[in-house]
C-alpha positions as CSV (number, residue, x, y, z in Angstrom):
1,X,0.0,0.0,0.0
2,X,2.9,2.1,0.5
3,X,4.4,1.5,-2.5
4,X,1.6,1.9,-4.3
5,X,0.7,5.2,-2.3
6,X,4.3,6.4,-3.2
7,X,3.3,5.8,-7.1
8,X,0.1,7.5,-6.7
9,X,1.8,10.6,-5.8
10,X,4.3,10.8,-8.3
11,X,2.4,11.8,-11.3
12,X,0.9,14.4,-8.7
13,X,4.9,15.6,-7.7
14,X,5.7,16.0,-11.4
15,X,3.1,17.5,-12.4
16,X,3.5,20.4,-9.6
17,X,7.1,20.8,-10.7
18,X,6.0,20.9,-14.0
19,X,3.5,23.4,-13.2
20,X,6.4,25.3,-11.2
21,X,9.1,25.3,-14.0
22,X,6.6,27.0,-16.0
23,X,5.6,29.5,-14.1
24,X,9.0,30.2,-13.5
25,X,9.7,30.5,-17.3
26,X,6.4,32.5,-17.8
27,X,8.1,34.6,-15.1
28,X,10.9,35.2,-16.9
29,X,9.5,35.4,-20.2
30,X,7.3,38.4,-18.5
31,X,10.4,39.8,-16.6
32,X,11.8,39.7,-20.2
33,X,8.9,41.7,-21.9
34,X,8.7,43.9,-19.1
35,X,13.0,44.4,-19.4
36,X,11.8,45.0,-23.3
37,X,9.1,47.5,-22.6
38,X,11.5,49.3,-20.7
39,X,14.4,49.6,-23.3
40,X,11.6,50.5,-25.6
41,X,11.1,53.5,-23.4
42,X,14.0,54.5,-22.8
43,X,14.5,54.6,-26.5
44,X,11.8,56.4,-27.0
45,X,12.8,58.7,-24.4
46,X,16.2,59.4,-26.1
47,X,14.5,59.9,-29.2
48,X,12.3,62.6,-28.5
49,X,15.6,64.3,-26.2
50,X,17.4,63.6,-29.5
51,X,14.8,65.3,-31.4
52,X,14.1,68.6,-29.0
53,X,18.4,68.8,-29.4
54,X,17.9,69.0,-33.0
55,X,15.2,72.0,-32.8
56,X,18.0,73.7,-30.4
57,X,20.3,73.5,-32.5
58,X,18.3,74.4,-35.5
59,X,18.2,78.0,-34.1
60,X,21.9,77.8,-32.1
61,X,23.7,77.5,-35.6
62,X,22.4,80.7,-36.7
63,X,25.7,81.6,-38.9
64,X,25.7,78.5,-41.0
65,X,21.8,79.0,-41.7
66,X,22.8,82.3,-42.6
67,X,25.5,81.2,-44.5
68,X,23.1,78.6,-46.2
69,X,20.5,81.4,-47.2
70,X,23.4,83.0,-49.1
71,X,24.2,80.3,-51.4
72,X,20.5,79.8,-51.6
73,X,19.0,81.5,-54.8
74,X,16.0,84.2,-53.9
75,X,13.4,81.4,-53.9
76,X,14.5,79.0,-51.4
77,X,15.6,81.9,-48.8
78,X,11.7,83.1,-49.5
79,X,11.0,79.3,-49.3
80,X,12.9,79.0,-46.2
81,X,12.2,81.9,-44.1
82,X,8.3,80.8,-44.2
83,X,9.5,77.4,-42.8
84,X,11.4,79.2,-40.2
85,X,8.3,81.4,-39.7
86,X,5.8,78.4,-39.4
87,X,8.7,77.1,-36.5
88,X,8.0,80.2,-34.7
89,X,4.6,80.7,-34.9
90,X,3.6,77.1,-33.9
91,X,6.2,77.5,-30.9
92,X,4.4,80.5,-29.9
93,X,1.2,78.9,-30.0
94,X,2.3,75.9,-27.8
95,X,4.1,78.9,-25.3
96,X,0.8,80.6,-25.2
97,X,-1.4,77.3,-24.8
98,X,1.2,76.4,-22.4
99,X,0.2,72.9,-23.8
100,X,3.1,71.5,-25.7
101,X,2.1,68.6,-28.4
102,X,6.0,67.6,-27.7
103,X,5.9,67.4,-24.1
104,X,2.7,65.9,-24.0
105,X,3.9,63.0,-26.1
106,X,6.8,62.8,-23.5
107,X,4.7,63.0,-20.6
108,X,2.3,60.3,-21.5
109,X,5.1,58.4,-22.2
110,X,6.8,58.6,-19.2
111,X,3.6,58.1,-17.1
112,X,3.0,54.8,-19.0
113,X,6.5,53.7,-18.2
114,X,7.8,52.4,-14.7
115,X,10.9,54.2,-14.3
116,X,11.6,55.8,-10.9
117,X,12.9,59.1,-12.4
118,X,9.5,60.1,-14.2
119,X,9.2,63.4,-12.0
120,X,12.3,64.5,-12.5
121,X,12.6,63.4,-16.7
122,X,9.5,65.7,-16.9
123,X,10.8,68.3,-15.4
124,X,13.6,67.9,-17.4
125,X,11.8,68.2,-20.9
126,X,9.9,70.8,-19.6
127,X,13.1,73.0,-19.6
128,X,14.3,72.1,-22.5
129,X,11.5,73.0,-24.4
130,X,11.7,76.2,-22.0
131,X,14.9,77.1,-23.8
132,X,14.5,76.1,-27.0
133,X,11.6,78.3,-27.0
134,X,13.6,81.3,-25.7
135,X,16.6,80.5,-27.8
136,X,14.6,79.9,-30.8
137,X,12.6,83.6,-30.3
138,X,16.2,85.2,-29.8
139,X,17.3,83.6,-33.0
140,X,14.5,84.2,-35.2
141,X,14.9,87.4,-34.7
142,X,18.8,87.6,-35.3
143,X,17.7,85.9,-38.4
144,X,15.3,87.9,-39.4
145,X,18.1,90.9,-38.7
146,X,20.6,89.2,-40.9
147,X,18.4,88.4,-43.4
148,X,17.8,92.0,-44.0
149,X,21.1,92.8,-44.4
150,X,21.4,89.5,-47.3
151,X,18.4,91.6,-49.1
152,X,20.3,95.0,-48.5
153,X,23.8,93.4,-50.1
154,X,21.5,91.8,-52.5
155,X,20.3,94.5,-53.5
156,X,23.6,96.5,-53.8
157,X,25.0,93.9,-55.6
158,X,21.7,93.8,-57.9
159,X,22.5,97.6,-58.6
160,X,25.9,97.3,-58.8
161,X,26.0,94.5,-61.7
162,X,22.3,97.1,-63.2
163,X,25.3,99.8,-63.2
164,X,28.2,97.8,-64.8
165,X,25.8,96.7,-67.4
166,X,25.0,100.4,-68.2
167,X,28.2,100.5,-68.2
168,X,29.4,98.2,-70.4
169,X,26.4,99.4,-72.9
170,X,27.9,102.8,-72.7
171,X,31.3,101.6,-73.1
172,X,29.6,99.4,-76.5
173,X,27.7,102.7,-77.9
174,X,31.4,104.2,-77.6
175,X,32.7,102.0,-79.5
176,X,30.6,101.1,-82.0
177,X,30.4,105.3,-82.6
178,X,34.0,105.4,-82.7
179,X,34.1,102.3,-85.4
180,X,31.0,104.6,-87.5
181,X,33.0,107.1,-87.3
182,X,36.5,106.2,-88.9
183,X,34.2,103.9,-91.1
184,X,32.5,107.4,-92.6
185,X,36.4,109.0,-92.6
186,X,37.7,106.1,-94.6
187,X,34.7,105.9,-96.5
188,X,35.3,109.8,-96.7
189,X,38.8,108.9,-97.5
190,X,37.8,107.0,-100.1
191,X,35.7,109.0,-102.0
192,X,38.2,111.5,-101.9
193,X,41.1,109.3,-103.4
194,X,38.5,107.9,-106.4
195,X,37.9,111.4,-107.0
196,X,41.3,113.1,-107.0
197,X,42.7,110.0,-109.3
198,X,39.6,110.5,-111.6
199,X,40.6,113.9,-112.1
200,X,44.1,113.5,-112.2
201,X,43.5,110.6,-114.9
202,X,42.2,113.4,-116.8
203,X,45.2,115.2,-117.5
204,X,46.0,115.6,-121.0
205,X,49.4,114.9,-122.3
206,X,50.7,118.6,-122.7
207,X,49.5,119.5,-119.4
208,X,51.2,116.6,-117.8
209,X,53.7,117.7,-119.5
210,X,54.3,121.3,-118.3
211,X,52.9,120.7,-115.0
212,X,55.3,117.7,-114.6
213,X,58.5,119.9,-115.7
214,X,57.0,122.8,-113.5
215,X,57.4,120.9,-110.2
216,X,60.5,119.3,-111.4
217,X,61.6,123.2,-111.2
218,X,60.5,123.7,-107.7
219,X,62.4,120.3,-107.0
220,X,65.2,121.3,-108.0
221,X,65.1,125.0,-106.1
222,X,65.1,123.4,-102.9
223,X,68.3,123.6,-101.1
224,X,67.7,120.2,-99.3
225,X,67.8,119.0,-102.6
226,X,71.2,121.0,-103.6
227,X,72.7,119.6,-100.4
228,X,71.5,116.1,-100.7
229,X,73.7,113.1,-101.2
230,X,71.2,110.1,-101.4
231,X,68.0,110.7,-103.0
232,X,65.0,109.0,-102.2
233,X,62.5,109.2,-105.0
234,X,59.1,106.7,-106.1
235,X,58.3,106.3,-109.4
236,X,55.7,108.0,-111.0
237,X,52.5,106.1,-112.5
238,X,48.9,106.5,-113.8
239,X,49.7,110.5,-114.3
240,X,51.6,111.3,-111.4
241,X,53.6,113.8,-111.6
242,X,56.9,112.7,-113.9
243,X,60.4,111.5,-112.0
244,X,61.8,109.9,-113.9
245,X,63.7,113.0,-115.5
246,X,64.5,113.6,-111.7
247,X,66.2,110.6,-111.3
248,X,68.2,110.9,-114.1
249,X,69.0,115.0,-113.0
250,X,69.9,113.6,-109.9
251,X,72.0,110.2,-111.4
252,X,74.0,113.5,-113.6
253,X,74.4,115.3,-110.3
254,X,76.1,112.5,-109.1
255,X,73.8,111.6,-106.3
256,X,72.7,108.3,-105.2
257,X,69.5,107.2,-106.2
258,X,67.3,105.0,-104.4
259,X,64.1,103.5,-105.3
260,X,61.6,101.3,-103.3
261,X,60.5,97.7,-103.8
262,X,57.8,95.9,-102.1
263,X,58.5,92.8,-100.0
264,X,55.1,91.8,-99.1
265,X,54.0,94.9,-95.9
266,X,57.6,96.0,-96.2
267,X,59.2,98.5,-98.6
268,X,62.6,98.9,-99.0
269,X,65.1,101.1,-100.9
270,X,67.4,99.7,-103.8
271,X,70.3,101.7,-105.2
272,X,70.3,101.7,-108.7
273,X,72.7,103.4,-111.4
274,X,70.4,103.8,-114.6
275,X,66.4,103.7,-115.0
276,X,67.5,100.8,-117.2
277,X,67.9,98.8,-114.0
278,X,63.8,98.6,-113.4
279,X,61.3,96.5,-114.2
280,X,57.9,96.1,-113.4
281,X,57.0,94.6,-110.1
282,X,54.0,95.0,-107.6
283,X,50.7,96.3,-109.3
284,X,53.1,96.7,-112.3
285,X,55.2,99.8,-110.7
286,X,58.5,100.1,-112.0
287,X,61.1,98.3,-109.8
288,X,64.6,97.6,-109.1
289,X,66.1,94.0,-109.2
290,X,66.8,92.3,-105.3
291,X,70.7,92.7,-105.3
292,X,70.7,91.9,-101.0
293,X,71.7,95.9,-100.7
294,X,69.1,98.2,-99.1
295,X,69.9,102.1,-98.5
296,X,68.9,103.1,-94.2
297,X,70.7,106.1,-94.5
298,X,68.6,109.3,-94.3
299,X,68.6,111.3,-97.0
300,X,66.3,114.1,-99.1
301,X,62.8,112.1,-100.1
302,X,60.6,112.4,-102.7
303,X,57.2,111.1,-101.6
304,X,53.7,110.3,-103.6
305,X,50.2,111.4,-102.1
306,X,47.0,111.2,-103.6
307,X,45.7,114.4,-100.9
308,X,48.0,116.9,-99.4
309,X,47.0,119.2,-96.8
310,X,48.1,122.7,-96.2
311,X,48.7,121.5,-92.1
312,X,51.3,119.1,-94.1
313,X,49.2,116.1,-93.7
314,X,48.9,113.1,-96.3
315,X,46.8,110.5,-98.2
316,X,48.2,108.3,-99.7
317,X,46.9,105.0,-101.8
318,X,46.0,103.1,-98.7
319,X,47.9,100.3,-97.9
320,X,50.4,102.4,-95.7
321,X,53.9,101.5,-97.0
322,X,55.3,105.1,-96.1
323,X,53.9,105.7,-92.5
324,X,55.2,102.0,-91.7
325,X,58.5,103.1,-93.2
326,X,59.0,106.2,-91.0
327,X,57.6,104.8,-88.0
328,X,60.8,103.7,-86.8
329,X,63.2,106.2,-88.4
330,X,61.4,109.1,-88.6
331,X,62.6,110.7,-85.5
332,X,66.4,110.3,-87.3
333,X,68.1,113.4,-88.3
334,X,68.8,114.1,-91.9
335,X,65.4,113.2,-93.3
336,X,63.6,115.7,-95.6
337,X,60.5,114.6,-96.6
338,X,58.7,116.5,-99.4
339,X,55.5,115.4,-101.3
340,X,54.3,116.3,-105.2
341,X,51.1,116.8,-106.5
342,X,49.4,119.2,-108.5
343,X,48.0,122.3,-107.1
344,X,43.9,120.8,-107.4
345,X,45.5,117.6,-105.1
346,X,45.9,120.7,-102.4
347,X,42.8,120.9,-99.9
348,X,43.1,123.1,-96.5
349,X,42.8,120.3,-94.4
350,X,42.6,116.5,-94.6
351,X,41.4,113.3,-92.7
352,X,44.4,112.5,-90.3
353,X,45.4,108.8,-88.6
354,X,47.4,108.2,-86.0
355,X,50.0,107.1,-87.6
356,X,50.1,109.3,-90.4
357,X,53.2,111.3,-91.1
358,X,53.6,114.4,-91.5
359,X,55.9,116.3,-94.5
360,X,58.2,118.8,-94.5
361,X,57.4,119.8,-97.9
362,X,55.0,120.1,-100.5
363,X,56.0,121.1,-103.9
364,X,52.9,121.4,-106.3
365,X,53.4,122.8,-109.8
366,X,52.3,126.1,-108.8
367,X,53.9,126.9,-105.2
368,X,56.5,125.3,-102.4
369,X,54.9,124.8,-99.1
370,X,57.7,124.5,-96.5
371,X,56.5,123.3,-92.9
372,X,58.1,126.0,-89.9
């Protein structure tokens, strides 16, 4: 009966311990949840800390929002001050409800939790939504305060680059009324030369003639000429006045002679010792043959011109052989420099260039015009 007894109450043991292990691992499996809850709240806790921070620091890193609105284009500074002013109004509202949607959240959290602390966590979010309230008011308004001054330099700048445009449209209407205007002096320029060479065309054979030996006369008068050891002389073409007779006068007079050829923009001067030594050359202008020997030395010049003007300016066929000539010896001493024409080519004044050169003489076939 013992025994049996004994085997009776087995079952009745196991089952108890059975019923005792698992209420010890329901235990622990609640102990485990409730552990679980906790961390959950204490996440959640950290979050919304984590979040408040970022609000606070949304308004205490004023200089790099400032800095941002800067490299912002007008729209998104617009776009952002009215999120900025949304921030503030709502955390007005929530000061003057004294009824915080953030807290609240924290709050009920906290009273739902078991944590000890729950006073003192409260109190805790309650001052730092306390400051981020006063810090964010004192911010906005530095904000605001700066971002007048960005849409004062904005607009400075705005008038500034208004202003260099005007500017630079001045600066255009300059220069396109400079360009008009040497385009109506060459133009002017031109008209003249087809003119003068129309008229000069003209010229009969006599009157070339006596004209030509009339200014060969005055040519000869000069006393730079009397003086002169190297002559300098073009020769004539399409009715200019004749020199060929003053090369030879001056070849008798034992003088040196020296004529130009054209080496592309360049002219230089050949020596020759008969007009049998030239042939035609550029535009079909007599020449003399390349022998390697050019004359530098300064000397009394004979010079062509299309348009002489009684101030002792010069026109000449365009292409600027002359001035490029004298621009680097000019300024030598030794150089006389006197133009022919006939008397009509003679106007009182004539369009000038910088770079134009001015004679020392004009001889026409009616008068010497000497420069002081």
């Amino acid at each position: 009966l013992h025994k049996k007894s004994e085997e009776d109450k087995k079952p009745h043991i196991n089952e108890l311990i059975f019923n005792s292990e698992k209420s010890d691992s329901q235990e622990s499996n609640h102990r485990n949840n409730a552990n679980k809850i906790d961390r959950n709240l204490r996440r959640r806790r950290s979050s919304s800390t984590l979040s408040l921070n970022r609000f606070i620091h949304l308004f205490q890193d004023n200089n790099k929002i400032f800095n941002d609105i800067n490299k912002f284009s007008e729209n998104k500074a617009t776009k952002f001050k009215e999120e900025v002013s949304f921030v503030q109004e709502k955390s007005d509202n929530e000061n003057n409800n004294n009824n915080s949607p953030s807290f609240n959240y924290l709050q009920n959290k906290n009273n739902k939790s078991n944590i000890t602390d729950d006073s003192m966590q409260t109190n805790k979010n309650e001052n730092i939504l306390k400051e981020s309230d006063s810090f964010g008011n004192y911010n906005y308004s530095n904000l605001m305060s700066k971002d007048n001054i960005f849409k004062e330099n904005q607009e400075k700048e705005i008038k500034r680059v208004k202003s260099k445009k005007n500017d630079n449209k001045i600066d255009r209407q300059r220069t396109k009324s400079k360009n008009n205007l040497n385009h109506i002096k060459e133009t002017s320029k031109q008209n003249l030369r087809k003119a003068t060479i129309e008229k000069r065309e003209a010229i009969g054979k006599d009157e070339f003639e006596s004209k030509s030996e009339s200014i060969r006369n005055n040519i000869f008068l000069l006393p730079e000429w009397q003086r002169a050891d190297i002559v300098y002389t073009y020769v004539s073409m399409r009715n200019e006045p004749d020199t060929i007779q003053v090369i030879n006068r001056a070849l008798d007079e034992g003088k040196k002679v020296c004529v130009p050829k054209i080496f592309g923009k360049e002219m230089r001067f050949i020596p020759i010792g008969s007009v049998d030594d030239l042939k035609k050359g550029t535009w079909g202008i007599l020449e003399p043959d390349d022998k390697g020997i050019y004359e530098t030395k300064p000397g009394f010049m004979l010079v062509p011109g299309i348009l002489l003007g009684e101030d002792f300016n010069r026109i000449g066929y365009g292409a600027g052989y002359y001035d490029r000539y004298f621009a680097g010896c000019r300024n030598e001493d030794g150089w006389f420099l006197a133009a022919v024409a006939y008397d009509f080519q003679i106007r009182p004044e004539i369009p000038r260039e910088e770079l134009d050169i001015y004679m020392d003489a004009i001889v026409t076939n009616d008068r010497v015009l000497r420069r002081k």
